[in-house]
N, C-alpha and C positions, 0 to 999 in steps of 0.2 A: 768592276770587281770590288769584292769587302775584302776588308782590313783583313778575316776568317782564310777566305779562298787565294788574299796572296800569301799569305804565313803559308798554308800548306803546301803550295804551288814552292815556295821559297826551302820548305824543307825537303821537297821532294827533291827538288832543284840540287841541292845543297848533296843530300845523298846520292844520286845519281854521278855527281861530279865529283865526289869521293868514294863510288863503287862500294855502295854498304846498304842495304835496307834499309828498308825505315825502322825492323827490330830493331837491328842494332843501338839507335839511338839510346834506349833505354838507359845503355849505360853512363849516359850525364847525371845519370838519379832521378832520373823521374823513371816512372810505373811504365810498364807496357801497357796498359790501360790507359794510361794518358794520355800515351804517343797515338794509340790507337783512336782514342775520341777525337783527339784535335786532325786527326789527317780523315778520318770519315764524315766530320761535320757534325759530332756528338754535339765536343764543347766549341763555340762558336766565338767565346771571348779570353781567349788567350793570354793568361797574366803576363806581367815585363818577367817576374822573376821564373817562373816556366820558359821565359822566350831568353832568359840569361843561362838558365841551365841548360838546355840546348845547343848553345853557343859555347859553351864549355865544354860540351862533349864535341861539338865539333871543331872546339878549337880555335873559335874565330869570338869577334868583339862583337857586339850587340850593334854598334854602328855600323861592322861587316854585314850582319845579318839584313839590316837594313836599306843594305846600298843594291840596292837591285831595282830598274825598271818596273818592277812588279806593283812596288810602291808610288809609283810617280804619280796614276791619275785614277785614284781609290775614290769609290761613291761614296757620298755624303749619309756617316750613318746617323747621322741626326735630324729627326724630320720633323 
């Protein structure tokens, strides 16, 4: 799995377990457009500071964000 596919897997994740859309996120400050790229595979390289305003809307610390299996055994994006 890429660093891309567990971020959205991890947000999906994230909403799900807080019964809220993925609209909803919007409200951290970032664009409905942006939530929408990153969870369709538009944008594929996901800033920290996009991955901290998320984490603000949902409340949680960017190390929370982090701490999931999802992250543990991520392919090698550098070839």
């Amino acid at each position: 799995m890429t660093i891309a596919e567990a971020t959205v897997k991890r947000l999906l994740e994230l909403c799900s377990e807080r019964n809220i859309t993925i609209n909803k996120i919007s409200i951290s400050g970032i664009t409905q457009s942006t939530v929408s790229d990153i969870v369709n595979g538009t944008t594929t390289n996901t800033g920290i500071v996009t991955i901290k305003k998320l984490c603000d809307g949902f409340d949680i610390s960017v190390r929370a964000f982090f701490d999931s299996p999802l992250f543990d055994d991520l392919e090698q994006e550098v070839r």
